[in-house]
C-alpha positions, 0 to 999 in steps of 0.5 A: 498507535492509539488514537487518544492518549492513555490514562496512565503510564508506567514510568518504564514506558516514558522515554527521556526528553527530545526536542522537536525541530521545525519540519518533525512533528505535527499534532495529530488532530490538526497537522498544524508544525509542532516544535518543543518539548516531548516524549515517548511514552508506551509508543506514542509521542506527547507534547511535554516533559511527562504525560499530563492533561494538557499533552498532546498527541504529536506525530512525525512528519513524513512525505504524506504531510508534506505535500500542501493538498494532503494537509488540506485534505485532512483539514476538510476531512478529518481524514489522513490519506495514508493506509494503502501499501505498495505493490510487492511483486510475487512469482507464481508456482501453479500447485498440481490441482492447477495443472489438474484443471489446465489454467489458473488466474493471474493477478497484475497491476499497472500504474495508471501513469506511468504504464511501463511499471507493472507488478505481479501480485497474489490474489490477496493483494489483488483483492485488496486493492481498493481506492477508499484509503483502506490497507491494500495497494491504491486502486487510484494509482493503479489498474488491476488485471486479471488473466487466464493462464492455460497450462495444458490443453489444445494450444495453450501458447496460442490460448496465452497469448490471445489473453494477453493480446485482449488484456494489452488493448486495455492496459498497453504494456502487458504484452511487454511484460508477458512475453513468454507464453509458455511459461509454467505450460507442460509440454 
Protein backbone atom coordinates (compact mmCIF):
# COMPACT_ATOMS: atom_id res chain seq x y z
CA UNK A 1 0.00 0.00 0.00
CA UNK A 2 1.23 3.25 -0.98
CA UNK A 3 2.31 5.59 1.62
CA UNK A 4 0.64 8.94 0.03
CA UNK A 5 -2.32 9.08 -2.46
CA UNK A 6 -2.08 8.64 -6.17
CA UNK A 7 -2.54 11.60 -8.35
CA UNK A 8 -5.27 10.18 -10.33
CA UNK A 9 -7.31 7.32 -10.69
CA UNK A 10 -8.84 5.53 -13.66
CA UNK A 11 -12.59 5.21 -13.08
CA UNK A 12 -12.27 1.30 -13.30
CA UNK A 13 -9.83 1.47 -10.24
CA UNK A 14 -12.31 3.30 -7.67
CA UNK A 15 -15.08 1.10 -5.89
CA UNK A 16 -18.77 1.94 -5.06
CA UNK A 17 -19.09 3.76 -1.72
CA UNK A 18 -18.98 2.03 1.84
CA UNK A 19 -19.47 3.50 4.90
CA UNK A 20 -16.92 3.21 7.97
CA UNK A 21 -18.34 2.08 11.11
CA UNK A 22 -16.85 3.23 14.50
CA UNK A 23 -13.87 0.62 15.43
CA UNK A 24 -13.19 0.16 11.32
CA UNK A 25 -10.97 2.34 10.14
CA UNK A 26 -8.35 4.88 11.38
CA UNK A 27 -6.44 7.70 9.26
CA UNK A 28 -3.20 6.68 8.45
CA UNK A 29 -1.13 9.61 9.79
CA UNK A 30 -2.45 9.99 12.98
CA UNK A 31 -4.48 6.53 14.24
CA UNK A 32 -7.28 8.93 15.52
CA UNK A 33 -11.14 6.36 14.90
CA UNK A 34 -12.51 7.63 11.28
CA UNK A 35 -16.23 6.73 10.45
CA UNK A 36 -17.90 8.32 7.27
CA UNK A 37 -17.66 7.98 3.79
CA UNK A 38 -15.03 6.21 1.52
CA UNK A 39 -13.40 4.07 -1.07
CA UNK A 40 -11.45 1.82 -2.58
CA UNK A 41 -9.46 3.27 -5.06
CA UNK A 42 -6.37 1.20 -7.05
CA UNK A 43 -6.12 -0.70 -3.23
CA UNK A 44 -6.05 2.17 -0.94
CA UNK A 45 -9.01 3.00 1.02
CA UNK A 46 -9.69 7.21 0.93
CA UNK A 47 -12.07 9.27 2.77
CA UNK A 48 -15.12 10.44 0.26
CA UNK A 49 -17.33 9.55 -2.39
CA UNK A 50 -14.30 10.18 -4.99
CA UNK A 51 -10.78 10.75 -4.60
CA UNK A 52 -10.41 14.62 -4.46
CA UNK A 53 -7.70 16.75 -2.60
CA UNK A 54 -9.09 16.73 0.44
CA UNK A 55 -9.22 12.80 0.96
CA UNK A 56 -7.59 11.10 3.19
CA UNK A 57 -5.75 8.07 3.62
CA UNK A 58 -7.59 5.58 6.04
CA UNK A 59 -6.64 2.00 7.09
CA UNK A 60 -8.75 -0.50 8.80
CA UNK A 61 -8.43 -1.25 12.30
CA UNK A 62 -6.53 -4.63 13.29
CA UNK A 63 -5.45 -6.05 16.57
CA UNK A 64 -1.88 -3.83 16.27
CA UNK A 65 -4.22 -0.36 16.86
CA UNK A 66 -5.99 -1.78 19.34
CA UNK A 67 -4.05 -2.04 21.90
CA UNK A 68 -3.69 1.83 23.87
CA UNK A 69 0.35 1.48 23.84
CA UNK A 70 0.75 0.86 20.04
CA UNK A 71 -1.24 3.88 19.38
CA UNK A 72 0.72 5.70 21.76
CA UNK A 73 3.74 4.31 20.18
CA UNK A 74 3.21 5.58 16.84
CA UNK A 75 1.99 8.78 18.32
CA UNK A 76 5.52 9.27 19.67
CA UNK A 77 7.12 7.59 16.84
CA UNK A 78 5.61 8.28 13.98
CA UNK A 79 6.30 4.45 13.66
CA UNK A 80 3.73 1.41 13.37
CA UNK A 81 4.85 -1.66 14.85
CA UNK A 82 3.65 -4.14 12.58
CA UNK A 83 6.26 -5.75 9.74
CA UNK A 84 7.60 -8.75 11.83
CA UNK A 85 5.66 -12.22 10.88
CA UNK A 86 5.27 -15.14 12.76
CA UNK A 87 7.21 -18.18 13.02
CA UNK A 88 6.38 -20.92 10.71
CA UNK A 89 7.80 -24.40 11.50
CA UNK A 90 9.79 -26.22 8.89
CA UNK A 91 11.14 -29.89 8.70
CA UNK A 92 14.62 -30.20 7.94
CA UNK A 93 15.92 -32.83 4.91
CA UNK A 94 19.62 -32.78 5.35
CA UNK A 95 21.05 -33.05 1.32
CA UNK A 96 23.88 -35.43 0.66
CA UNK A 97 26.90 -32.78 1.02
CA UNK A 98 25.44 -32.52 4.75
CA UNK A 99 26.01 -36.15 5.47
CA UNK A 100 29.45 -35.77 3.15
CA UNK A 101 30.62 -33.16 5.87
CA UNK A 102 28.53 -35.54 9.03
CA UNK A 103 26.48 -32.30 10.60
CA UNK A 104 24.46 -29.61 9.49
CA UNK A 105 22.90 -26.57 11.55
CA UNK A 106 19.61 -26.20 12.99
CA UNK A 107 17.69 -23.40 13.38
CA UNK A 108 14.71 -23.03 16.27
CA UNK A 109 12.92 -20.26 18.14
CA UNK A 110 11.66 -20.11 21.55
CA UNK A 111 9.13 -17.88 22.85
CA UNK A 112 10.46 -15.74 25.42
CA UNK A 113 7.41 -16.11 27.71
CA UNK A 114 5.80 -18.73 27.28
CA UNK A 115 9.04 -21.54 26.66
CA UNK A 116 7.12 -24.46 25.85
CA UNK A 117 6.12 -23.21 22.22
CA UNK A 118 9.06 -23.26 20.18
CA UNK A 119 9.32 -23.80 16.11
CA UNK A 120 11.97 -25.16 13.89
CA UNK A 121 12.78 -22.64 11.35
CA UNK A 122 15.08 -22.41 8.17
CA UNK A 123 18.07 -20.71 8.14
CA UNK A 124 16.22 -17.75 6.34
CA UNK A 125 13.67 -17.16 9.10
CA UNK A 126 16.37 -17.65 11.52
CA UNK A 127 18.37 -14.66 9.82
CA UNK A 128 15.88 -12.68 9.67
CA UNK A 129 14.58 -12.33 12.93
CA UNK A 130 15.37 -8.95 14.07
CA UNK A 131 13.86 -6.61 16.90
CA UNK A 132 13.84 -3.28 14.79
CA UNK A 133 10.34 -4.03 13.32
CA UNK A 134 11.87 -5.25 10.27
CA UNK A 135 10.02 -8.25 7.79
CA UNK A 136 11.28 -11.22 9.90
CA UNK A 137 9.81 -13.24 13.19
CA UNK A 138 10.22 -10.44 16.62
CA UNK A 139 13.60 -10.84 18.03
CA UNK A 140 11.60 -9.11 21.13
CA UNK A 141 9.15 -12.20 21.45
CA UNK A 142 11.48 -14.73 21.01
CA UNK A 143 14.98 -16.39 21.21
CA UNK A 144 17.00 -17.79 18.41
CA UNK A 145 18.85 -21.17 18.67
CA UNK A 146 21.29 -22.49 16.61
CA UNK A 147 22.52 -26.50 16.96
CA UNK A 148 25.08 -28.54 15.56
CA UNK A 149 23.65 -31.73 14.28
CA UNK A 150 25.87 -34.72 13.94
CA UNK A 151 24.83 -37.28 11.05
CA UNK A 152 27.43 -39.50 11.07
CA UNK A 153 30.95 -39.96 12.80
CA UNK A 154 32.03 -41.48 16.51
CA UNK A 155 28.90 -41.37 18.55
CA UNK A 156 26.72 -39.15 16.94
CA UNK A 157 23.65 -39.68 19.45
CA UNK A 158 26.10 -38.97 22.05
CA UNK A 159 27.45 -35.75 20.33
CA UNK A 160 23.41 -34.64 19.86
CA UNK A 161 22.47 -34.90 22.89
CA UNK A 162 25.40 -32.91 24.81
CA UNK A 163 24.41 -29.94 21.95
CA UNK A 164 21.07 -30.02 23.00
CA UNK A 165 21.88 -30.44 26.91
CA UNK A 166 24.24 -27.25 26.40
CA UNK A 167 21.45 -25.67 24.26
CA UNK A 168 18.73 -26.59 27.23
CA UNK A 169 20.85 -24.53 30.11
CA UNK A 170 20.06 -21.49 28.41
CA UNK A 171 16.56 -22.03 26.77
CA UNK A 172 14.70 -24.94 29.28
CA UNK A 173 12.70 -26.75 26.93
CA UNK A 174 14.58 -27.83 24.12
CA UNK A 175 15.40 -31.11 25.12
CA UNK A 176 11.50 -31.64 25.39
CA UNK A 177 11.21 -30.63 22.13
CA UNK A 178 14.28 -32.61 20.73
CA UNK A 179 13.99 -35.63 21.99
CA UNK A 180 15.15 -37.84 19.56
CA UNK A 181 19.10 -37.94 19.03
CA UNK A 182 19.19 -39.65 16.42
CA UNK A 183 17.16 -38.15 14.04
CA UNK A 184 18.37 -37.93 10.39
CA UNK A 185 21.89 -40.03 11.82
CA UNK A 186 22.94 -42.90 9.39
CA UNK A 187 23.45 -45.86 10.85
Amino acid sequence: MANRKQLYYTKDSISQTFIAKEGEFVFKNTLKPYTGIYINANGQFLTGPTPSDTSKIIIPVNSKFQEKSSIRYFELTGLEFNKHTSPFMFYPQPIENDYMTGQFQRYFVQKKNEPNIIYEIDSDQFTAVNKDNKEGIDGNLYYKIEIQWMLKGDEPEKINRKNIDFADIKYPGIANFLSNVSQFVLE
